[in-house]
N, C-alpha and C positions, 0 to 999 in steps of 0.2 A: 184168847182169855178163857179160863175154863170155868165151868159153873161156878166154881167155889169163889171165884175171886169177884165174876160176874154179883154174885147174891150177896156180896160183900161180906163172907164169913170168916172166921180166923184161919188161918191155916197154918198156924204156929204148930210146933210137934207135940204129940199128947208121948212122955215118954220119949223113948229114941224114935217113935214113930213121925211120919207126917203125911199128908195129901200129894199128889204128883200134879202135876197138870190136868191129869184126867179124871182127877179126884179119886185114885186108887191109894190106899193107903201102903208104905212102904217103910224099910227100915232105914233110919239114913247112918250115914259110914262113920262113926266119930271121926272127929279130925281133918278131914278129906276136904271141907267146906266148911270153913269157921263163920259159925254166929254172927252178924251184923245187925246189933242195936247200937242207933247212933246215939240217943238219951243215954244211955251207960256208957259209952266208950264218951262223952262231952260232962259224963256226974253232973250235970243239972245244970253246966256252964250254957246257960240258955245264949247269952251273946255272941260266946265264944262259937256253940253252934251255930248261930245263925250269920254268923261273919265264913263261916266253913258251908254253910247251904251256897250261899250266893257268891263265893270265890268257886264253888265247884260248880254250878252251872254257867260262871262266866268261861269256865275251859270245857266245855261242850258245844262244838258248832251248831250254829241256828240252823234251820230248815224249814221244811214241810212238817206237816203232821204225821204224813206217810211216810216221807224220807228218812234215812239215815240220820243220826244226827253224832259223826264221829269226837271220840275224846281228842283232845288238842292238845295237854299235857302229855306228859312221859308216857309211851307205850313201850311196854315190854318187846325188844327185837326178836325174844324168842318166840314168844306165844302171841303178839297182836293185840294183847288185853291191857287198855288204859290200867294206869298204874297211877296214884297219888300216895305222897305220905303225910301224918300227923305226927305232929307230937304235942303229946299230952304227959303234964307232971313228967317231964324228963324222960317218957319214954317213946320212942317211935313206935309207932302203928304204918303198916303196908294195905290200903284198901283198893281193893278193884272197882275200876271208874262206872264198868255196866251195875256190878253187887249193890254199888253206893248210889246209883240212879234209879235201881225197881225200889227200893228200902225209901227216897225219900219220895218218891209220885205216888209209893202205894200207903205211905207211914205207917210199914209194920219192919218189923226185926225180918232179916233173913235168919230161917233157923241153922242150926249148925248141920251141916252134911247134907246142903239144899244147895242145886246148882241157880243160877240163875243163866236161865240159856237164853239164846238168840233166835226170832222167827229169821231173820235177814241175814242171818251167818255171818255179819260181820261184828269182831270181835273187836274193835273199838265201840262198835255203835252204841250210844246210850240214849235212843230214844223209847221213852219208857211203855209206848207202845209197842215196840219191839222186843220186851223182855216179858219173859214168863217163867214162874219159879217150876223145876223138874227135878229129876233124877239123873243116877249116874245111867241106869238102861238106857230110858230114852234116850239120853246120850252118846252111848253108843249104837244104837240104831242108828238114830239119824246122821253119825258118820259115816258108818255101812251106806247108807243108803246115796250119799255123796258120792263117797267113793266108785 
């Protein structure tokens, strides 16, 4: 967890900017990582949200606090990354099952061009101690560094 999030401060983007993990400030990539505020994507359907809170932690397997805790719904065969859909006023929404678990353990928006990465590299995993909001660098580092 990195200071920012530890001191409990916003880390929403000032601008196209925003904080990384390491609390370096960076520019994020329009588009690359779409915005996830669940209050606006639910327009104030508080029920409707919260019937969507607890259908989506019923398809997240239970664990440890340390363990894994993998998505049980649809996972993408190409990429590994839980995958659910909404729809709302007739239109479909595609959300990523980890994006949709740090957004509601932390209740803040992921900003737009904000990855939300994995300490455990597995890419179903949504246990919200295992995610941390970063960058596309970091990113790529710690593939490099897999590899």
């Amino acid at each position: 967890m990195s200071n920012v999030e530890s001191q409990g401060q916003s880390i929403f983007p000032v601008g196209r900017e925003h904080l990384t993990e390491a609390g370096h400030r960076t520019t994020a990539l329009p588009g690359a990582a779409h915005r996830l505020d669940l209050e606006a994507l639910f327009e104030g359907n508080v029920s409707r949200l919260e019937r969507f809170i607890n259908t989506f932690w019923r398809s997240v397997e239970g664990g440890t606090l340390d363990g894994c805790r993998p998505w049980t719904g649809c996972v993408s065969p190409m990429t590994g990354y839980g995958r659910l859909e909404v729809r709302l006023s007739g239109e479909r929404k595609v959300l990523m099952a980890h994006r949709v678990a740090w957004a509601l353990a932390n209740r803040m928006v992921v900003p737009e061009g904000v990855l939300v990465r994995h300490f455990c590299s597995t890419r179903a995993c949504c246990n919200p101690t295992h995610l941390y909001l970063g960058d596309y660098c970091g990113n790529k580092l710690q593939l490099q560094v897999v590899e």
